[in-house]
N, C-alpha and C positions, 0 to 999 in steps of 0.2 A: 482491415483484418478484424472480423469478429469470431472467430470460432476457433477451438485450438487446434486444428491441423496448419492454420494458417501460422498461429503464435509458434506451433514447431518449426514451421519452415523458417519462419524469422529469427528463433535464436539459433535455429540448426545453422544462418550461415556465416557464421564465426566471429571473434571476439565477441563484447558484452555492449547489445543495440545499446542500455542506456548506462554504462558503467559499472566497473565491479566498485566505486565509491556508495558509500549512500546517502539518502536524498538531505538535501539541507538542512531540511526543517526539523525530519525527523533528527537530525545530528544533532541538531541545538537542543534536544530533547538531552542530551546526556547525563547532565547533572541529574534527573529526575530517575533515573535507573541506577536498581542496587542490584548488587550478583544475585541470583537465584529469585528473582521474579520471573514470570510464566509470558511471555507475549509470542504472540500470534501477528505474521505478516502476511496478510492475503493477497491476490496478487502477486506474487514476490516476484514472479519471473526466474530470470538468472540468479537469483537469490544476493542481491547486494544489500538490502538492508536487512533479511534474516540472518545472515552472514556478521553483520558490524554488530546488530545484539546478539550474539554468541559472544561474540570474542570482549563484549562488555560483560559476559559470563551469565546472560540471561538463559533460560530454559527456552528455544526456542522452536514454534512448528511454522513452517512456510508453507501455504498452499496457495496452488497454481492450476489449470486446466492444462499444462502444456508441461509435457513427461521431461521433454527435448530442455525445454527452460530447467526443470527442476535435480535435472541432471549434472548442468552446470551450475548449480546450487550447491548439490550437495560435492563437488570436484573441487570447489573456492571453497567452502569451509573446511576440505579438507588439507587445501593450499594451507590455509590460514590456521590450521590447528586446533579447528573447531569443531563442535558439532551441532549438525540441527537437525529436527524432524520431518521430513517431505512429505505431503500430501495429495496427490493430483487427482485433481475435483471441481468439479462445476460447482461456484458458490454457491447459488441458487440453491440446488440439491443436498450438495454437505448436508451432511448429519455433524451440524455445532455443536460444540460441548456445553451446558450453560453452566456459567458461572467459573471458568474456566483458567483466563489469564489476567493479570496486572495490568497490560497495552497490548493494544490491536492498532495497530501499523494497518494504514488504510492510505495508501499510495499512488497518484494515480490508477485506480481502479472507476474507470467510468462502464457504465452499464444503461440500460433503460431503464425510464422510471419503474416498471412494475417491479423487474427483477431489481433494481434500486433498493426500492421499499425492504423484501423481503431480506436482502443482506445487512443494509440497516439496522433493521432489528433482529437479526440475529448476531450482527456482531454487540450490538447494545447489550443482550442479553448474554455473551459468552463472555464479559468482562464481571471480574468478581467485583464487588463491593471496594470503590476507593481505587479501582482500576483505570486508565487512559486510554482516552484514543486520540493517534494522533492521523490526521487526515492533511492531504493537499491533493488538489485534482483541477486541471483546466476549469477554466471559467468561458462564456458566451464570447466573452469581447479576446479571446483569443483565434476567432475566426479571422483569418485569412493572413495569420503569422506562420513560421515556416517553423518552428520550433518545438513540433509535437501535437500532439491529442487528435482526439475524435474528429471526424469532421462533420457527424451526425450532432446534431445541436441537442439534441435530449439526451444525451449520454453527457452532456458537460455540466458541470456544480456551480453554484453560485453560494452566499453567503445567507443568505433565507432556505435554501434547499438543506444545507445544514442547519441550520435553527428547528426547521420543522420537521426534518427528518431523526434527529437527534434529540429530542424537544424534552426527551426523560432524562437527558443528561444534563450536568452543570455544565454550563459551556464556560470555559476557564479565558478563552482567547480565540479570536478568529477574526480573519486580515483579512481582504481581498484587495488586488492589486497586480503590478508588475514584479518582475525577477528579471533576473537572469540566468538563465539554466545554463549548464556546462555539464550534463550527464550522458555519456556516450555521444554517439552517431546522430539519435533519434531526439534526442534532447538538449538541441543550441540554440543558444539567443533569447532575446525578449521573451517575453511568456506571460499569459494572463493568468492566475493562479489566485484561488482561496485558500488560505492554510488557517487549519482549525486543529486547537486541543479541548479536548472531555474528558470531562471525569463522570463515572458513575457513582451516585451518591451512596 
C-alpha cells in the first residue's frame, strides 16, 4: 500500500492496524517532554502517538495523507480528553512551518529516497532550535519477517541513512537492531528496527 486511498481503506477497516498505544521508543521519550512544547507527528496515522503527546499536555499537530486515519485520530483524542491538530497532506508537498516545534515524531514513516531526502530536511528545518527528533523505522535485515514494513527495500532506514540524512543535527543516540513489536494487527513479533534521537543545535 503506497498511496492514501489505499491507507483509507486500511484504517477504514476497523479497530487501530497498529494500536491506539504508542510506539515504545517514542514512550521512553517521556521524561524529555514538558506541558506546552509544540511537536509534530507525521505519519500519525490513527493518531496514537499524537494522541499520547496531548495527553502528556504537549501542543500537538498530526499529519497524515489518509482523512479516514486522521479521523480516527482526532475521535481518540477526543476518547481521551484531548486535543490535537489534524492535517491531511502529502509530506512531500506540505507547506512545513520552519522553525516551528520542540519534537517531530518520525515513526515508521518509510518513503523513497528522493521523497526521503526532501522530508528530511524539511522536518530538520521545522524543528526550533534545541528541538528533538525522535525516529524508528524498519531496517533492510527485516526482509522476510512477518512483523511489518515495506517490502520495497529503498523505503527501509538503516543507521548511516540517518547519519547522513540528518547530518546537521546532533545525533544524541541511535540503535539498530532487533525488538519486539506488540503494536496492533500490523505490528507483531521480531522486528529489525533503527531507533534514533536529534537534537537540532
Amino acid at each position: 500500500m503506497s498511496d492514501a486511498a489505499s491507507w483509507d481503506e486500511r484504517y477504514g477497516s476497523g479497530g487501530f492496524a497498529f494500536g491506539a498505544a504508542p510506539n515504545r521508543y517514542l514512550e521512553a521519550q517521556a521524561a524529555r517532554l514538558q506541558p506546552g512544547m509544540r511537536a509534530l507527528a507525521i505519519g500519525d496515522g490513527e493518531g496514537r502517538n499524537g494522541v499520547w503527546l496531548a495527553e502528556h499536555r504537549l501542543s500537538v499537530t498530526s499529519v497524515d495523507w489518509s482523512a479516514t486515519g486522521l479521523a480516527k485520530a482526532s475521535a481518540l483524542a477526543n476518547a481521551r480528553g484531548v486535543r490535537i491538530q489534524t492535517v491531511v497532506a502529502d509530506l512531500v508537498t506540505w507547506n512545513w512551518p520552519v522553525e516551528a516545534f520542540d519534537l517531530v515524531a518520525w515513526i515508521f514513516v518509510h518513503l523513497p529516497p528522493a521523497d526521503r531526502a526532501v522530508v528530511v530536511a524539511r522536518a530538520a528545518a521545522a524543528l526550533a532550535p534545541g528541538g528533538l527528533l525522535v525516529l524508528e523505522g524498519f531496517t533492510a535485515a527485516q526482509e522476510g519477517r512477518r512483523s511489518g514494513g515495506p517490502r520495497d527495500a529503498e523505503l527501509l532506514w538503516s543507521a548511516a541513512l540517518v547519519r547522513e540524512g540528518f547530518a546537521g543535527l546532533e545525533l544524541l543516540e541511535c540503535l539498530e537492531g532487533t525488538v519486539l513489536l506488540d503494536e496492533g494487527p500490523k505490528h507483531q513479533g521480531h522486528a529489525e528496527i533503527v531507533r534514533a534521537l536529534l537534537r537540532k543545535r
